[in-house]
CHARMM internal coordinates of N, CA and C (Angstrom, degrees):
IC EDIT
DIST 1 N 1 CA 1.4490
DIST 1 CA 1 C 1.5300
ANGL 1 N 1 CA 1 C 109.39
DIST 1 C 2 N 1.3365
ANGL 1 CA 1 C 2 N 116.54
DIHE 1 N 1 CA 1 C 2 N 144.59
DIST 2 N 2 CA 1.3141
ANGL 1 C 2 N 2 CA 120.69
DIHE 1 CA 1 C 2 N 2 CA -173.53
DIST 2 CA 2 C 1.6988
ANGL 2 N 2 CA 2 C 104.17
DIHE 1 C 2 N 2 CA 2 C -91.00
DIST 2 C 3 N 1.3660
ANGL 2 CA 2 C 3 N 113.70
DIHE 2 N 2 CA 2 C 3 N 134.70
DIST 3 N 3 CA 1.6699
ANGL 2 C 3 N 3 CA 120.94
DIHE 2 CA 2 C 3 N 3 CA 159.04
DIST 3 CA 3 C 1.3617
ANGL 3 N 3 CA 3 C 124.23
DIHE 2 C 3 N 3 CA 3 C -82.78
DIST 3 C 4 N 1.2055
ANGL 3 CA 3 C 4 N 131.79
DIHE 3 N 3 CA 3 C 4 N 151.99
DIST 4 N 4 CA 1.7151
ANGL 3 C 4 N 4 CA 121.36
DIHE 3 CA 3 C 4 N 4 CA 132.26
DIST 4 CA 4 C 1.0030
ANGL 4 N 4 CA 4 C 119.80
DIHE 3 C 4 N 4 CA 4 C -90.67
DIST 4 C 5 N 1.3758
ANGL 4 CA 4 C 5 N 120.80
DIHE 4 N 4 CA 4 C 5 N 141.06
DIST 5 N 5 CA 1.5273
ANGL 4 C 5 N 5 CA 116.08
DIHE 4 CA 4 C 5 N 5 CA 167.98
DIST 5 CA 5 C 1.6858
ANGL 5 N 5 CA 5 C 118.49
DIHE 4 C 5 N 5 CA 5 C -87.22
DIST 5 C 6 N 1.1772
ANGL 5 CA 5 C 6 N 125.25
DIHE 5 N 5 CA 5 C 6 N -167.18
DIST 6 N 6 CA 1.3361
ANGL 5 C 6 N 6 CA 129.43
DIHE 5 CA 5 C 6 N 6 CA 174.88
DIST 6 CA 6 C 1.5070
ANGL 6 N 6 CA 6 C 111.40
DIHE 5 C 6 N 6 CA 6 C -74.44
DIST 6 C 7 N 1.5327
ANGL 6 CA 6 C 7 N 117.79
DIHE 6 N 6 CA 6 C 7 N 5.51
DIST 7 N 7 CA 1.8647
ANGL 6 C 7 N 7 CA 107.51
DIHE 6 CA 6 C 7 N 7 CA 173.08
DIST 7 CA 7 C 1.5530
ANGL 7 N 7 CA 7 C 105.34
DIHE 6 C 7 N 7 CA 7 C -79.49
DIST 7 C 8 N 1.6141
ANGL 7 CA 7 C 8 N 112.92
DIHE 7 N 7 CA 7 C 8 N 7.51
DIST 8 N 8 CA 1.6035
ANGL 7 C 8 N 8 CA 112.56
DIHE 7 CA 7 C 8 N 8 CA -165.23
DIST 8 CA 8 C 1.6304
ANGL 8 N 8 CA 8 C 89.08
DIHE 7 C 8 N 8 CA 8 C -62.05
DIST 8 C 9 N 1.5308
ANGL 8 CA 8 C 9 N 107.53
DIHE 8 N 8 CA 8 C 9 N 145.18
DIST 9 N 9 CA 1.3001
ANGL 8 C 9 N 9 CA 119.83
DIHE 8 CA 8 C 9 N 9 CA 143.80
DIST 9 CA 9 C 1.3635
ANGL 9 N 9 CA 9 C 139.32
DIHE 8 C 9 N 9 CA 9 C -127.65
DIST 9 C 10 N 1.5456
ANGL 9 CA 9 C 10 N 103.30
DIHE 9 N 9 CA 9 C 10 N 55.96
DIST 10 N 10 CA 1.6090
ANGL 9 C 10 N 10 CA 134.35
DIHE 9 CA 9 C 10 N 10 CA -169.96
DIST 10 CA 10 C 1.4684
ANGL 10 N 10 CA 10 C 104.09
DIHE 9 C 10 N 10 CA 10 C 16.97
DIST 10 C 11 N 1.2176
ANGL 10 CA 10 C 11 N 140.66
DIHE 10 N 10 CA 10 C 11 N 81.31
DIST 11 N 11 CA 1.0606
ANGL 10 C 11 N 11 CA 174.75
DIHE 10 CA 10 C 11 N 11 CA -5.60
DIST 11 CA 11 C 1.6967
ANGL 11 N 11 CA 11 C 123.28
DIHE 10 C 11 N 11 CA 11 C 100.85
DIST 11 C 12 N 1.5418
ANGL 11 CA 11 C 12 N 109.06
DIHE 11 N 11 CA 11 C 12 N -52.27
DIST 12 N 12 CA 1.1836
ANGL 11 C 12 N 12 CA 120.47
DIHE 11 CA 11 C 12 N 12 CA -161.89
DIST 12 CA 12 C 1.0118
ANGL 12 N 12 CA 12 C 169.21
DIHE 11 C 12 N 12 CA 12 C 56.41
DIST 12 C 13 N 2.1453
ANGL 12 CA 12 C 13 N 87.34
DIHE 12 N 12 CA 12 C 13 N -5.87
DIST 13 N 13 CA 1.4818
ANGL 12 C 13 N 13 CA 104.08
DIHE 12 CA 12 C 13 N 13 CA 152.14
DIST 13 CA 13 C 1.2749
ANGL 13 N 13 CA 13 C 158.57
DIHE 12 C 13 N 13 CA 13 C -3.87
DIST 13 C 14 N 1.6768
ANGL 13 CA 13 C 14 N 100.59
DIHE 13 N 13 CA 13 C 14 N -68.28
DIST 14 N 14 CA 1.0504
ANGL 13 C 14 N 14 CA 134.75
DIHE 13 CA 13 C 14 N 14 CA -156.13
DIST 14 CA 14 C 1.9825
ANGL 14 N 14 CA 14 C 99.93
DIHE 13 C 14 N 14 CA 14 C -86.96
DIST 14 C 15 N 1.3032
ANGL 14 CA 14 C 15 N 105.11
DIHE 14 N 14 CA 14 C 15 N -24.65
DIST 15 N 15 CA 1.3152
ANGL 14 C 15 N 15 CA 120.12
DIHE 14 CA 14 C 15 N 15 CA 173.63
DIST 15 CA 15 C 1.7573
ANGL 15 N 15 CA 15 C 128.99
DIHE 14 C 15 N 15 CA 15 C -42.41
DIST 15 C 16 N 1.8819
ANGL 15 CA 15 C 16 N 59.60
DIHE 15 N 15 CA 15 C 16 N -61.72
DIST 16 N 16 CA 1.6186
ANGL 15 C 16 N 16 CA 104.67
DIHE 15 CA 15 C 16 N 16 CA -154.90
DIST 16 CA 16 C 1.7162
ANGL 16 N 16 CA 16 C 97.57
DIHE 15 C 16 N 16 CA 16 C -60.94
DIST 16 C 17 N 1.2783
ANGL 16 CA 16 C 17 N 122.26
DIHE 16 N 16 CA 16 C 17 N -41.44
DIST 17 N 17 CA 1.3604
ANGL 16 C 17 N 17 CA 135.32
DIHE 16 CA 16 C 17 N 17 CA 176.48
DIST 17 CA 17 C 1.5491
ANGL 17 N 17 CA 17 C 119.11
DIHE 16 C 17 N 17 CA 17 C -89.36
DIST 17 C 18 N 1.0943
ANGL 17 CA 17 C 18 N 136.65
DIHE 17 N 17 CA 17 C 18 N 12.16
DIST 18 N 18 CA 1.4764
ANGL 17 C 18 N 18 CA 150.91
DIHE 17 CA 17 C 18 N 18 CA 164.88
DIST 18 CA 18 C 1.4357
ANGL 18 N 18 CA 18 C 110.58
DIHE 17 C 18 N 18 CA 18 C -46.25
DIST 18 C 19 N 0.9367
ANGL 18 CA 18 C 19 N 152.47
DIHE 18 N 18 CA 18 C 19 N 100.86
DIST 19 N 19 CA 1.6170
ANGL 18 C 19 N 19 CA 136.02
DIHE 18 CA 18 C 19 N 19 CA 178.27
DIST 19 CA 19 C 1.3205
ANGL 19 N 19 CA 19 C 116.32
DIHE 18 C 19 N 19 CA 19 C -80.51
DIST 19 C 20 N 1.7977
ANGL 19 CA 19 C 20 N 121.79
DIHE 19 N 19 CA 19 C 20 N -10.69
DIST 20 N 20 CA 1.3785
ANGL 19 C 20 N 20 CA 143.43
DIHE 19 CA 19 C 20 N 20 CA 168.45
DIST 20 CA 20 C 1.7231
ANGL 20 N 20 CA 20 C 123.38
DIHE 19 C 20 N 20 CA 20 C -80.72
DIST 20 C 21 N 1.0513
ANGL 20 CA 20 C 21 N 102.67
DIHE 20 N 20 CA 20 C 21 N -47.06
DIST 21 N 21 CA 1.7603
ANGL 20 C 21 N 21 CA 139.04
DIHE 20 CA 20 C 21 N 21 CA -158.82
DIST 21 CA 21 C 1.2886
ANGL 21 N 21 CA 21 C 98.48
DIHE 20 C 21 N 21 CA 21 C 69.44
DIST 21 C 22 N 1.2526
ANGL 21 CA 21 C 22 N 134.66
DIHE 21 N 21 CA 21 C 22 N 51.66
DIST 22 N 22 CA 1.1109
ANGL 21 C 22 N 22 CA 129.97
DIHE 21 CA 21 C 22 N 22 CA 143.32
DIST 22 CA 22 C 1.4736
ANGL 22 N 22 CA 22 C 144.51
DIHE 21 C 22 N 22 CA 22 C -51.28
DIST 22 C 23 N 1.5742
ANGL 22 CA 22 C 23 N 105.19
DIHE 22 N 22 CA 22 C 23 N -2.15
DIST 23 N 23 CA 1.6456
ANGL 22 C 23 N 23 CA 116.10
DIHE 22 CA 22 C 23 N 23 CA -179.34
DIST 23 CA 23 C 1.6451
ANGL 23 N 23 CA 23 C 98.50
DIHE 22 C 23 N 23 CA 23 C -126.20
DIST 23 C 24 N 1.3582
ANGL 23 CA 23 C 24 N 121.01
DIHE 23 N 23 CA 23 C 24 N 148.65
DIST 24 N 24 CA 1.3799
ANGL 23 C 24 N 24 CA 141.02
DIHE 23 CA 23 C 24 N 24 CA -158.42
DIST 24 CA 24 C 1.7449
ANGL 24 N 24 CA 24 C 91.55
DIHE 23 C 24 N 24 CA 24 C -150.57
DIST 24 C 25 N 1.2167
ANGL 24 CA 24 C 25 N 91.35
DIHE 24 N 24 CA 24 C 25 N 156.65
DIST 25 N 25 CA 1.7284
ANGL 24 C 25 N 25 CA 114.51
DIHE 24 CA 24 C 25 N 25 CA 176.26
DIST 25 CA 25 C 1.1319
ANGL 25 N 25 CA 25 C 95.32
DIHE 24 C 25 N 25 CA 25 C -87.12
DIST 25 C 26 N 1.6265
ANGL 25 CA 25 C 26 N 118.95
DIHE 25 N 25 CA 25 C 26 N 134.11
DIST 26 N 26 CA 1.7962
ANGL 25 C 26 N 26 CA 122.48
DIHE 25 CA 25 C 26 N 26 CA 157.91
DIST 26 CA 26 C 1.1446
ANGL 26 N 26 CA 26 C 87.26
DIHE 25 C 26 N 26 CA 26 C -118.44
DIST 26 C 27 N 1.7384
ANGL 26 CA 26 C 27 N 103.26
DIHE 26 N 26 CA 26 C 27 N 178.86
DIST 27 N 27 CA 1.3050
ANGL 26 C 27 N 27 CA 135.55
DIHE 26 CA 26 C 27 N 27 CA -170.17
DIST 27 CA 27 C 1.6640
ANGL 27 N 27 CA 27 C 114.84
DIHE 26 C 27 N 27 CA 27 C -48.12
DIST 27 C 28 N 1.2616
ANGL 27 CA 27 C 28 N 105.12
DIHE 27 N 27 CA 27 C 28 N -50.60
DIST 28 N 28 CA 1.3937
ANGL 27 C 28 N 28 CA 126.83
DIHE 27 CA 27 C 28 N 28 CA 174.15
DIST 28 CA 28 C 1.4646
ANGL 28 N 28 CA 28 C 135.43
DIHE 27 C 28 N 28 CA 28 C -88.16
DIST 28 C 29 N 1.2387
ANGL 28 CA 28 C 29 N 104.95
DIHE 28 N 28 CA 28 C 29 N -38.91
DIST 29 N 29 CA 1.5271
ANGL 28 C 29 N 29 CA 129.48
DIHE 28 CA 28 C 29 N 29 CA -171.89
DIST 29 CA 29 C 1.6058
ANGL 29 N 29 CA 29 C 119.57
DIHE 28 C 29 N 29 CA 29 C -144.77
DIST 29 C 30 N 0.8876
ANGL 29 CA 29 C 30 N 123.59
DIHE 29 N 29 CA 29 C 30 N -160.32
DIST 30 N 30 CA 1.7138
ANGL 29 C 30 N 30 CA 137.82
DIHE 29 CA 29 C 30 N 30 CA 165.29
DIST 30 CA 30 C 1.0972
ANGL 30 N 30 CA 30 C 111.12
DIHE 29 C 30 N 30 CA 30 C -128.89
DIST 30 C 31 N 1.6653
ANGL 30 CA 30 C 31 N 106.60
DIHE 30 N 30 CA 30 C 31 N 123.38
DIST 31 N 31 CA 1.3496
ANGL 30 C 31 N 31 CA 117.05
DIHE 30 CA 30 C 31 N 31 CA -176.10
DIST 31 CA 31 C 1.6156
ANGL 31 N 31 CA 31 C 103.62
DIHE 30 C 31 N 31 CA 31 C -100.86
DIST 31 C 32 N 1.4968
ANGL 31 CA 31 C 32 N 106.12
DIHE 31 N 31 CA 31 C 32 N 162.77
DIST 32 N 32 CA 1.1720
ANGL 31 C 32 N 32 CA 139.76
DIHE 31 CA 31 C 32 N 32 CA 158.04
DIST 32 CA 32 C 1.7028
ANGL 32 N 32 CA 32 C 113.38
DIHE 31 C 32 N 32 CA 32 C -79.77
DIST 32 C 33 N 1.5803
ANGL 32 CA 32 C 33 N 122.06
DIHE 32 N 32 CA 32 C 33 N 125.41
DIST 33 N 33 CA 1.2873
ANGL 32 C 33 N 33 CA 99.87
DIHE 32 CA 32 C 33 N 33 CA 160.81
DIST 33 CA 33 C 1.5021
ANGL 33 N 33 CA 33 C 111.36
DIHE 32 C 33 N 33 CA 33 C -110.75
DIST 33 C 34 N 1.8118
ANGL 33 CA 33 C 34 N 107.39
DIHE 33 N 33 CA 33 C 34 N -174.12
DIST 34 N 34 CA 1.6645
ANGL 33 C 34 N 34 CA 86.32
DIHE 33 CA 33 C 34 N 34 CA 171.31
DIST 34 CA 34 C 1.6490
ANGL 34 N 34 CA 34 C 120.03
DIHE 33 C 34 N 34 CA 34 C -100.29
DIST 34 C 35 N 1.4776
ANGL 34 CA 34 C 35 N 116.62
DIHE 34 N 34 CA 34 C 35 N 79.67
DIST 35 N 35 CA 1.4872
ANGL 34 C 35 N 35 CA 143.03
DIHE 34 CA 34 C 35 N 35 CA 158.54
DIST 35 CA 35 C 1.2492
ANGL 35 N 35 CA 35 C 86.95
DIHE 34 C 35 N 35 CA 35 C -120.62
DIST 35 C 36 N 1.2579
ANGL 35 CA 35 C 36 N 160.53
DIHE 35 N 35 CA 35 C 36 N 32.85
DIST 36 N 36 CA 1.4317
ANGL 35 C 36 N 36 CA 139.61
DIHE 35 CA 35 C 36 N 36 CA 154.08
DIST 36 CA 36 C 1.4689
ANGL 36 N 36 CA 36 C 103.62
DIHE 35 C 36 N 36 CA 36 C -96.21
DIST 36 C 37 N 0.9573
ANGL 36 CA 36 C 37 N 87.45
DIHE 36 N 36 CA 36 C 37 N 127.96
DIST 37 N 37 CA 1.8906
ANGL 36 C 37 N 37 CA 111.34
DIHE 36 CA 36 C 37 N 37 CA 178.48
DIST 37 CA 37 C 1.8869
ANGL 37 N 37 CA 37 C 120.65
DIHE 36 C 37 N 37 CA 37 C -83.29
DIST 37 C 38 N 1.1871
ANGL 37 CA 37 C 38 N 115.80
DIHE 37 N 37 CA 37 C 38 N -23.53
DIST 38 N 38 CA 1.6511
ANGL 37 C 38 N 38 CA 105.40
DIHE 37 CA 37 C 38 N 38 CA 159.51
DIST 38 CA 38 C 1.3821
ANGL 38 N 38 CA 38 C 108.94
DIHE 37 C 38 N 38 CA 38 C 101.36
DIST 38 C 39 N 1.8028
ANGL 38 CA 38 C 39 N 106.76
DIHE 38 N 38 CA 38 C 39 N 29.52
DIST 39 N 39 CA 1.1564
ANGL 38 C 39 N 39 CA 115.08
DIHE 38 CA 38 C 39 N 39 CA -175.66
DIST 39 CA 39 C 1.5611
ANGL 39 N 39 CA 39 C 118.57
DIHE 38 C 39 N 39 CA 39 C -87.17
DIST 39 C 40 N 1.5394
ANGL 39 CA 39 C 40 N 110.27
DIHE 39 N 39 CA 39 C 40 N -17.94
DIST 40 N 40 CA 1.4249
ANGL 39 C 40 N 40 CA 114.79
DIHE 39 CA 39 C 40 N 40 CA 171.70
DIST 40 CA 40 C 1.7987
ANGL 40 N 40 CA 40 C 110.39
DIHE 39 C 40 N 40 CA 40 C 99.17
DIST 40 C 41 N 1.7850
ANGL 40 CA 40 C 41 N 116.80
DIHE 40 N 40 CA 40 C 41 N -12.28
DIST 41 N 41 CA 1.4299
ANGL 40 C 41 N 41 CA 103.11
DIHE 40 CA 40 C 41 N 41 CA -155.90
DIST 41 CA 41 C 1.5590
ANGL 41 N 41 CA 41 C 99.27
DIHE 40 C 41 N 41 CA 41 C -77.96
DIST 41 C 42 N 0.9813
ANGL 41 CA 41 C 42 N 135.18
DIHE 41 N 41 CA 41 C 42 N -47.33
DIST 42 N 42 CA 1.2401
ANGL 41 C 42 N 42 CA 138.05
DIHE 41 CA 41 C 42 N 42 CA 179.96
DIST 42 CA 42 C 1.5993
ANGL 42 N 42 CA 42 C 97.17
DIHE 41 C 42 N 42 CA 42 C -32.50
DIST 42 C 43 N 1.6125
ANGL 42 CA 42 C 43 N 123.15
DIHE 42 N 42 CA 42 C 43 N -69.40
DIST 43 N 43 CA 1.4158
ANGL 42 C 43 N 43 CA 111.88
DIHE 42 CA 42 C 43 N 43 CA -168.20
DIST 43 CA 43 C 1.4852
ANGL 43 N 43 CA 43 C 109.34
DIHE 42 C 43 N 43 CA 43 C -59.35
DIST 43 C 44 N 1.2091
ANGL 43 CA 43 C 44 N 115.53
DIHE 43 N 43 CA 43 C 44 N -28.75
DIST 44 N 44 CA 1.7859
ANGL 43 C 44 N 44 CA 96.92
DIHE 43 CA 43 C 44 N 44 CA -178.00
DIST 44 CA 44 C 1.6401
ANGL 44 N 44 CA 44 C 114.80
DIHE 43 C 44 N 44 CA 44 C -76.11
DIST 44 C 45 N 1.0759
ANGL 44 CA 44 C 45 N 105.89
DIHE 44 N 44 CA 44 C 45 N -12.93
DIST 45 N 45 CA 1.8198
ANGL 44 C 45 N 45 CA 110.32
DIHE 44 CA 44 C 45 N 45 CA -173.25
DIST 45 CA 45 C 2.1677
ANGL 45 N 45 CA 45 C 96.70
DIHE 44 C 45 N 45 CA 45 C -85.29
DIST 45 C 46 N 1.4491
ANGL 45 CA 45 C 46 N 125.86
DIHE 45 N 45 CA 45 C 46 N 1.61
DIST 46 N 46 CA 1.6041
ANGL 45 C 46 N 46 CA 95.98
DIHE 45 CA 45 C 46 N 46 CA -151.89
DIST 46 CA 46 C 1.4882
ANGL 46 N 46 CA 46 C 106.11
DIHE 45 C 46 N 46 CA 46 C -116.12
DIST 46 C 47 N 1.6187
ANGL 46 CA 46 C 47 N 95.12
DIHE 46 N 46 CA 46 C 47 N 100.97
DIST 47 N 47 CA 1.5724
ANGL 46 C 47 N 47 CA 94.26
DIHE 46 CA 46 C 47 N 47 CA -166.70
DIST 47 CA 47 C 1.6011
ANGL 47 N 47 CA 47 C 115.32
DIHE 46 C 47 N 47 CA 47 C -35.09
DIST 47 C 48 N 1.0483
ANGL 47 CA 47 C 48 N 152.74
DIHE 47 N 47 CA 47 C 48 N 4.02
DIST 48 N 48 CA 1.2426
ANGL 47 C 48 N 48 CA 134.73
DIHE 47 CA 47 C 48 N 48 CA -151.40
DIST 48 CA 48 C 1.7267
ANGL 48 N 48 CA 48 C 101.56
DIHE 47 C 48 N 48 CA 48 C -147.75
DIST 48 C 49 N 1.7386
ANGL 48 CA 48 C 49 N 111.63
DIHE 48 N 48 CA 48 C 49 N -3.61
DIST 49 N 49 CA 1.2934
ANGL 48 C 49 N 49 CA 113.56
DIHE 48 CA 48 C 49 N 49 CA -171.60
DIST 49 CA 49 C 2.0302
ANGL 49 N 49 CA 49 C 126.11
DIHE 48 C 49 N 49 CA 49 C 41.76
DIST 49 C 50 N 1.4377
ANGL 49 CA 49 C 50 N 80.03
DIHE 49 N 49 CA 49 C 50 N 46.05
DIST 50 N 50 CA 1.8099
ANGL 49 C 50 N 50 CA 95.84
DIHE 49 CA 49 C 50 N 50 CA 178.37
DIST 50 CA 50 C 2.1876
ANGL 50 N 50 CA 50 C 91.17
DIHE 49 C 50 N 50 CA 50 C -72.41
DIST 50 C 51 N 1.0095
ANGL 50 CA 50 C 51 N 132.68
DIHE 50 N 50 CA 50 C 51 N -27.63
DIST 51 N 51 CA 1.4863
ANGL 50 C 51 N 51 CA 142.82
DIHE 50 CA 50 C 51 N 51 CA -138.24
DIST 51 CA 51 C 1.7997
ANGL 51 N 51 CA 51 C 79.90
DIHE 50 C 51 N 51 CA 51 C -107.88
DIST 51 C 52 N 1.6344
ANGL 51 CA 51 C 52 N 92.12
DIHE 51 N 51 CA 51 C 52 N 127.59
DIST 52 N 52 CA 1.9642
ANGL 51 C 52 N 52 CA 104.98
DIHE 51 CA 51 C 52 N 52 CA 151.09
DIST 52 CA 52 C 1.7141
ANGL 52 N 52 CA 52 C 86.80
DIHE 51 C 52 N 52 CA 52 C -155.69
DIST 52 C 53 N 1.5075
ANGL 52 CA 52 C 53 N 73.28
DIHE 52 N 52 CA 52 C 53 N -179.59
DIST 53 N 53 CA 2.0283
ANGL 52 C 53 N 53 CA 93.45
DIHE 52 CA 52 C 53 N 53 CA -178.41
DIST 53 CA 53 C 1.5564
ANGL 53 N 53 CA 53 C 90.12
DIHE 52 C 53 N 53 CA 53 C -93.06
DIST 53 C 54 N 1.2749
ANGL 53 CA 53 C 54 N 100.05
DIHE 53 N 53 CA 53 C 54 N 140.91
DIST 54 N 54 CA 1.7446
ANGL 53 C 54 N 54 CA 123.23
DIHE 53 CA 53 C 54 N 54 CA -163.80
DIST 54 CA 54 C 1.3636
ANGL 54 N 54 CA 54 C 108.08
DIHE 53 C 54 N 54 CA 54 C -100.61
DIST 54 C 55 N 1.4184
ANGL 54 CA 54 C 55 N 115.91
DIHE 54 N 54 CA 54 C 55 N 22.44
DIST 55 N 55 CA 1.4863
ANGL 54 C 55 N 55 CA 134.65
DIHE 54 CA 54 C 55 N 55 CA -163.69
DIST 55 CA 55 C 1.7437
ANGL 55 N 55 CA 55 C 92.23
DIHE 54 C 55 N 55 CA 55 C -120.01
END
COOR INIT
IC SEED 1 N 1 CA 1 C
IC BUILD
């Protein structure tokens, strides 16, 4: 499953390209939930590379 870390800068990128909707806005950042499937698009879309595989 893929994470964000705290370089998120709610952005929405990573959303916007979900093919699950597996990512939601939190308070701080954008989370990942676990419906993410391990497809990677979110990390290639996030200008700032907040996104890796959490594996």
């Amino acid at each position: 499953m893929y994470v964000i870390n705290s370089d998120c800068i709610k952005c929405g990128a990573c959303a916007a390209v979900c093919p699950v909707g597996a990512i939601s806005e939190g308070d701080q950042q954008y989370i990942i939930d676990e419906q993410c499937i391990d497809c990677g698009s979110c990390a290639a879309v996030c200008p700032v590379g907040a996104i890796s595989s959490g594996e």
